[in-house]
N, C-alpha and C positions, 0 to 999 in steps of 0.2 A: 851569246858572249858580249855583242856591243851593248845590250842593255846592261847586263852587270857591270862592264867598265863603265858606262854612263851614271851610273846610276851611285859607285865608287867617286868619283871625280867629283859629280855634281848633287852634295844631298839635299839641294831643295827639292830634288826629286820629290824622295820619299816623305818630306816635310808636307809637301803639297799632298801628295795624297792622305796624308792622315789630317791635314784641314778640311782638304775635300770631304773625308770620310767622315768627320764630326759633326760637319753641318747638315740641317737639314735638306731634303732630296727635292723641295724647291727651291731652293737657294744654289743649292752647288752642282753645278755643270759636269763634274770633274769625275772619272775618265768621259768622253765624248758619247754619244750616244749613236750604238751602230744601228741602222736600219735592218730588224727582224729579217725582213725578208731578202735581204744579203748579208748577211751574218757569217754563212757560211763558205764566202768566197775572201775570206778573211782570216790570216791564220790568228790565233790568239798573239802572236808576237807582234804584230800591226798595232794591236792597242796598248800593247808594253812602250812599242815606240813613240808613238800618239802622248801618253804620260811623260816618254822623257823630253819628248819636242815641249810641251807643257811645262816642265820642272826649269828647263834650261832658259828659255824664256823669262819666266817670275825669276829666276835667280839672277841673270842679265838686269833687267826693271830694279829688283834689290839694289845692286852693286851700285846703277845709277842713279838711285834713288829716285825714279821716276813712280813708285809706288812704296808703300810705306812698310807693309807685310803681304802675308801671302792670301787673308780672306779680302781684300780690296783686290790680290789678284782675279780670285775666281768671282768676285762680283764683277768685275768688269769684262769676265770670259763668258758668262752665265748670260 
């Protein structure tokens, strides 16, 4: 439920992950990258929230114009 309100509220969420998703997979960082071999002490909603800590972030940088769009954001996460 807190992801979908987050995610309602603040759409550079899912901005960000369809930048992330476009770029190539050495350029973009984006979702984080869990360690294999604890992977599984991790529910999959860990890394939903992981994305929205991400989205809210770049969208914060946006507002203040501290960054210009969102692939400068994930160049400078990456």
């Amino acid at each position: 439920d807190l992801d979908n309100y987050l995610r309602r509220k603040y759409k550079t969420i899912d901005a960000l992950i369809a930048v992330g998703n476009s770029m190539s997979q050495e350029v973009a960082y984006f979702p984080p990258q869990i360690n294999q071999n604890n992977y599984n002490d991790f529910p999959k909603e860990y890394s939903f929230l992981i994305q929205d800590w991400f989205g809210i972030l770049a969208d914060v940088l946006l507002k203040k114009a501290i960054i210009k769009n969102l692939e400068e954001f994930i160049d400078h996460i990456g």
